[in-house]
N, C-alpha and C positions, 0 to 999 in steps of 0.2 A: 699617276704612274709616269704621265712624262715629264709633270716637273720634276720627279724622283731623280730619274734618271738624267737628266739634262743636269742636275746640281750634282751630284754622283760623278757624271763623264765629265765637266768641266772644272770640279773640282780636282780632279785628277791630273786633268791637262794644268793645272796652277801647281801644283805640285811636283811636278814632273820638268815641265820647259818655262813657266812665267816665274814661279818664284825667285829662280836663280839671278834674273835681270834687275831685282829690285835691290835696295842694300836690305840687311836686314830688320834695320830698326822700323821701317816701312809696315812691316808686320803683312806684309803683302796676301797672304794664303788666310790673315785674318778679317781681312778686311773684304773680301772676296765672299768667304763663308757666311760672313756676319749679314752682308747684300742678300746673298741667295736665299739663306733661310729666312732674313725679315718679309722676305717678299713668298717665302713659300708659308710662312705664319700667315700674312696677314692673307693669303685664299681660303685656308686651313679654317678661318676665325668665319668668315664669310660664308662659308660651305656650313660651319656648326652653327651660324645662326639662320639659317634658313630652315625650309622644311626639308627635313628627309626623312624617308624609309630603314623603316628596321635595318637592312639588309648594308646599304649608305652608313646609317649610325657605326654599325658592325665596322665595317670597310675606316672611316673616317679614325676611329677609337684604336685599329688595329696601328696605321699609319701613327700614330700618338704615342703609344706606350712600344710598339715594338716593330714595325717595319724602318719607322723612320730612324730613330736612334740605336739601335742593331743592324740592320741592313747594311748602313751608309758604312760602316768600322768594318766589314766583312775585307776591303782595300786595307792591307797592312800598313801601307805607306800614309794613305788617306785617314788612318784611325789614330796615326799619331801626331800628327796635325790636328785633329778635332779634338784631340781630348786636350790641346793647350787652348782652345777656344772656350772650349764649356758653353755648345748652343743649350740652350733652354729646352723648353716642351714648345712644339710647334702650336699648343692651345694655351691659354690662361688656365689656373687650376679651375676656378671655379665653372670655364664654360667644360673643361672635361670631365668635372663631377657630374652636369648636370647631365654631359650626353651620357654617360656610367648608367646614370640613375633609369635614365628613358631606356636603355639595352635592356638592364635589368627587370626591370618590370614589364618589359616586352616579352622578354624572353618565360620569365617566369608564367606570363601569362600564357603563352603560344604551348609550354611545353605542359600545364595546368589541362588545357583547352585539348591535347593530340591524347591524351591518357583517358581523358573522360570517352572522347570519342571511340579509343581503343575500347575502354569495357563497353559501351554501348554496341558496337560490333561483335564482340565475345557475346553478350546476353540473347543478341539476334542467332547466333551460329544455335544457342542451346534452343530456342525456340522452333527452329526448323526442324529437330529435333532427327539429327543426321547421325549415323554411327562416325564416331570421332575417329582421325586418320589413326594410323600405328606408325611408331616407330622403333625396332627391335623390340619388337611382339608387344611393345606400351601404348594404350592409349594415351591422346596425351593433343594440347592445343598449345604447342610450342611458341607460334607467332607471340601469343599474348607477354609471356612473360619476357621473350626477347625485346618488343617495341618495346617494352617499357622501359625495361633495363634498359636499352639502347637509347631511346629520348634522354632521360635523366645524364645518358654518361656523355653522351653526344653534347649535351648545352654545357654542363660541366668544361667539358675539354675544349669548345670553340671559346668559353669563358679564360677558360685559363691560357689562350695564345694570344689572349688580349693584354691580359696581363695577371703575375700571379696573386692578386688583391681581388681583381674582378674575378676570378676565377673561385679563390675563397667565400669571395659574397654572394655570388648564384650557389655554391655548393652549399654555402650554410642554408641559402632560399629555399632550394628544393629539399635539404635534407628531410623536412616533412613530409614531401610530396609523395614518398612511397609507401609509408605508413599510411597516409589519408587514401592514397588507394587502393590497399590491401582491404581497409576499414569497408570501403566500398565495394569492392568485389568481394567482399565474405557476407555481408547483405543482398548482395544480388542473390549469390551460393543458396544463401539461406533461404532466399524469396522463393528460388529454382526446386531447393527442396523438397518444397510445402504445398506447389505450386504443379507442379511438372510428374508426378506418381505414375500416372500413367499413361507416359512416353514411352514410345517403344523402344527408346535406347535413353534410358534415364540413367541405367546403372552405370553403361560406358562415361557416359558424360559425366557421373558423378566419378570416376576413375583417374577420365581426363586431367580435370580439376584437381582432386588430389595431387595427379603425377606435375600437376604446372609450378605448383608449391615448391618442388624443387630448384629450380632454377631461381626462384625468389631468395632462396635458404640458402643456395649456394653463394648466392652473390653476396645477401648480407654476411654471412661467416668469413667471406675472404676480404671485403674492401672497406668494413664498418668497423672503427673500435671498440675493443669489450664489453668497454662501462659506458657507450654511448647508450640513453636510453631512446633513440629512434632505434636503434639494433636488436632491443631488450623487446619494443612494440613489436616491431616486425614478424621475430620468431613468435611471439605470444599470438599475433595473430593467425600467422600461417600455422600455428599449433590446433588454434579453434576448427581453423578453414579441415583442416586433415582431420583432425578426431572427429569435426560432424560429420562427414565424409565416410569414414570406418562406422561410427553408428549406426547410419541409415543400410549402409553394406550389408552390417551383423544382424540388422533387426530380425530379416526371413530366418536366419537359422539357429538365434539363441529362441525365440517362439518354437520351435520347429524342437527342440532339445528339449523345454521343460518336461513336456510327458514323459520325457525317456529318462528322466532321471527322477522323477517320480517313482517309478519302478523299481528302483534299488532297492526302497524302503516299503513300499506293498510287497513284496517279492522277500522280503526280508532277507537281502542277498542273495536267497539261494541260487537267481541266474544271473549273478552279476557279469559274467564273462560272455553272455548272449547281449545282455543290455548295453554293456560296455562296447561290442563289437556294432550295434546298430547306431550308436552316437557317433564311432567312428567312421562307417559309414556314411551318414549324413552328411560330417562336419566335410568330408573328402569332396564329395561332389559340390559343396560351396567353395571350399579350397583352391579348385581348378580356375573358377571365375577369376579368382582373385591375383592368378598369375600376369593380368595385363597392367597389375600396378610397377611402378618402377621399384627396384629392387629393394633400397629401405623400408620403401612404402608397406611392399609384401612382406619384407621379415616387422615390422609393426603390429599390419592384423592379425599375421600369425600368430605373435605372441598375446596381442589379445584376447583370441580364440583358447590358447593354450590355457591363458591364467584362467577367463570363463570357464573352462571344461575343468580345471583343478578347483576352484571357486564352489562351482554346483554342484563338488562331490562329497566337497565339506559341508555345504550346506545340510545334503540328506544325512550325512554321519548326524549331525548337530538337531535333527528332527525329534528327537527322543522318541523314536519309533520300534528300535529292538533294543531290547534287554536282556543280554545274558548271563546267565548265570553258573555255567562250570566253563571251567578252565577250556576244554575240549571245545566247546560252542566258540568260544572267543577266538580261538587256537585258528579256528574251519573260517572266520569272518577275516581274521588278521591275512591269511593265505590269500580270500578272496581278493581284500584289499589291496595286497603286496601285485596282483598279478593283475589288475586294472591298471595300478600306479605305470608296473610297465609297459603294458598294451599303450598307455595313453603317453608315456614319454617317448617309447617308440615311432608312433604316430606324429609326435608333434614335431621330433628334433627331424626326423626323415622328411617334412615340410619346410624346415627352413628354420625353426623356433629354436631363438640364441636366448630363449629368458631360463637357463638353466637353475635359478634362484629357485622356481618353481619345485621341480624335479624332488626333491625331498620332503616335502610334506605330509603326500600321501604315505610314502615308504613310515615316515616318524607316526605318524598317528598309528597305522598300522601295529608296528612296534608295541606301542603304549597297550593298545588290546590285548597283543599276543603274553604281554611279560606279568605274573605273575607276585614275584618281588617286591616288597612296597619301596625296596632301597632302588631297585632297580629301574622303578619307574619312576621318581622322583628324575632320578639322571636326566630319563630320555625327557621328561617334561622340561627339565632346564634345557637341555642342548634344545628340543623343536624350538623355546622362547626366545634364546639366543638367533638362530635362524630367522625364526619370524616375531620381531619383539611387538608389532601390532596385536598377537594376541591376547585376548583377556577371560578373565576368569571364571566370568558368563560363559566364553567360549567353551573352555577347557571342562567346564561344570555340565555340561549340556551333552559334550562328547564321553565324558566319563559314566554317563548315566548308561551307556552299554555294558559297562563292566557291575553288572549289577551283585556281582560277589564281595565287594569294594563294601566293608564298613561307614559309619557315618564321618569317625575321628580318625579313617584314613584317607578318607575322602577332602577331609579339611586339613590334614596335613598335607596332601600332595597339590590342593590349592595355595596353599600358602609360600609355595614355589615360583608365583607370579605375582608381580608387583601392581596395584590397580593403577598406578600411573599411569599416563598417557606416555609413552616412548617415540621418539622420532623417526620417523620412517619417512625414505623419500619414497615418494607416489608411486614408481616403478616398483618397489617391494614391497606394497600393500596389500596385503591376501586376507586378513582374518576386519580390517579396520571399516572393509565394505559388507561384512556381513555380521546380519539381526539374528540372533537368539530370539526366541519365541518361550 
């Protein structure tokens, strides 16, 4: 620093009152500069071949690529002078690659070494087994995904006021390093689990977790490009982290729901509007738990709950358990059906549930009982398979056994309305592709 400045202030004064005294050919202000900086080089060379400390290296490499030769040009007067000089690099390249190189893998390491120790802290917090703090009603362990976030951006950006090369080769260094510990904390997650059932605040802590996902998702989404496949890891894994997450959540209440929708079909519908109201009851008081996730988080398990409850109504239709046989019986089951569909999309959408895809399934099969027409049904079977091209003809065949007025060669002609291909469907619109015909 004081040679800095001591070459700085008296290069000034040469600039200012000494050059005027020389003639010009003298080259006076060059010859002055050329002094200063051979003599601040060769400290510069002395200092880089000794030992220093991370912190020295840092300091020595900033002086190199940008205190020294940006700083000194900050003097208008001073910068145009120096640039008829053209001083060098105060290091040789090769001793400044190798001090690059020692930063680098300093750094890489130090910021390796503060992330492991961070989830080793987080594993301890879940072990104490403490209800996790709130923030706007979320649970949630904020710290974790901020340090990290903040180590990786922090080396990044002290890399890049070094220089922007050094700044590019720590960022490509670390670009793994969030992925490797996502990898890591969704095996803890898991261990936590499998491990941890009966903790008295297991559920919060599994919330927490969840809601920390976010701030991982946001960061990648905003500062990672598209087609980068560290970006493509990340979500994939913070997808694992959250869906095991919502699993273990669901477990108590889809257990909790099978009996009740067993009932449909012992009960042969006739109380389906009593059955219907006790699932919705249940599903309510788990509902409430699940308001302490952060808001995507909650419209997610909603809608998985939703698709579940639409899921397990198909299933019992698909039982081959009632068979009718006049128009009127069918007429009394289609009603049934029509006023569950809405009890239950009432229910869902007044929770939060944006999977509106849903919403017509029941309403179309419903339909399919109530109509009569063999032209008429054909229709409704194409539009339900447009809607949901996952279905198959297992399906359709197993649902139609209700209509037991249905001939055998109308029955194969209104199959033959479905194609047995496989149809693509993304994941979010798969309703019929996770459920077995029997």
């Amino acid at each position: 620093l004081h040679m800095g400045k001591t070459m700085k202030e008296d290069l000034a004064v040469v600039v200012k009152y000494i050059k005027q005294l020389y003639p010009p050919e003298f080259n006076v202000f060059s010859t002055y500069a050329e002094l200063y900086h051979n003599y601040f080089a060769s400290q510069a060379k002395k200092n880089a071949e000794s030992y220093l400390e991370d912190k020295d290296i840092y300091l020595l490499l900033s002086w190199v690529h940008n205190i020294y030769p940006k700083d000194m040009r900050k003097d208008q007067a001073l910068a145009e002078e120096l640039e008829k000089v053209k001083l060098g690099s105060l290091l040789p390249s090769s001793l400044s690659k190798e001090l690059e190189k020692k930063y680098l893998d300093s750094e890489e390491a130090t910021i390796k070494n503060s992330l492991s120790k961070c989830l080793d802290k987080e594993i301890q917090r879940w072990k104490e087994d403490k209800e996790p703090e709130k923030l706007n009603g979320h649970f949630q362990s904020e710290l974790l995904a901020i340090f990290v976030i903040q180590s990786i951006y922090s080396g990044q950006k002290r890399a890049k006021d070094i220089s922007t090369a050094v700044g590019e080769e720590l960022s490509h260094r670390l670009s793994k390093e969030l992925p490797a510990f996502l990898r890591s904390y969704k095996d803890a997650f898991e261990d936590f689990k499998e491990r941890s059932k009966k903790h008295r605040y297991y559920k919060p802590i599994l919330i927490a977790n969840i809601n920390n996902c976010w701030n991982f998702r946001d960061y990648a989404e905003k500062n990672m490009p598209e087609k980068d496949d560290n970006k493509a890891s990340i979500l994939s894994t913070l997808g694992d982290i959250e869906n095991g997450g919502f699993d273990v959540l669901l477990q108590q209440l889809f257990v909790q729901l099978k009996p009740m929708y067993k009932k449909f079909t012992e009960n042969k519908w006739d109380s389906s509007n009593e059955i219907m109201n006790e699932i919705i009851k249940t599903t309510s008081k788990h509902i409430s738990d699940f308001r302490t996730l952060k808001d995507p988080f909650y419209h997610a398990i909603v809608e998985k709950i939703h698709a579940r409850l639409v899921k397990e109504y198909i299933v019992r239709l698909l039982k081959r358990k009632v068979s009718l046989k006049t128009p009127a019986q069918q007429q009394n089951l289609a009603q049934n059906i029509s006023k569950n569909a809405a009890d239950l999309e009432a229910f869902c959408t007044s929770n939060g549930s944006q999977a509106k895809w849903l919403n017509s399934a029941l309403p179309k099969l419903a339909e399919i009982i109530r109509l009569q027409d063999l032209g008429a049904i054909k229709i409704e079977v194409a539009t339900l398979a447009t809607t949901y091209p996952d279905i198959r003809k297992r399906h359709l065949e197993a649902f139609l056994y209700i209509k037991a007025n249905l001939s055998r060669s109308e029955l194969k002609s209104i199959l033959g309305y479905l194609a047995d291909s496989t149809a693509s469907t993304t994941p979010g619109a798969s309703l019929f592709s996770s459920i077995n015909v029997s």
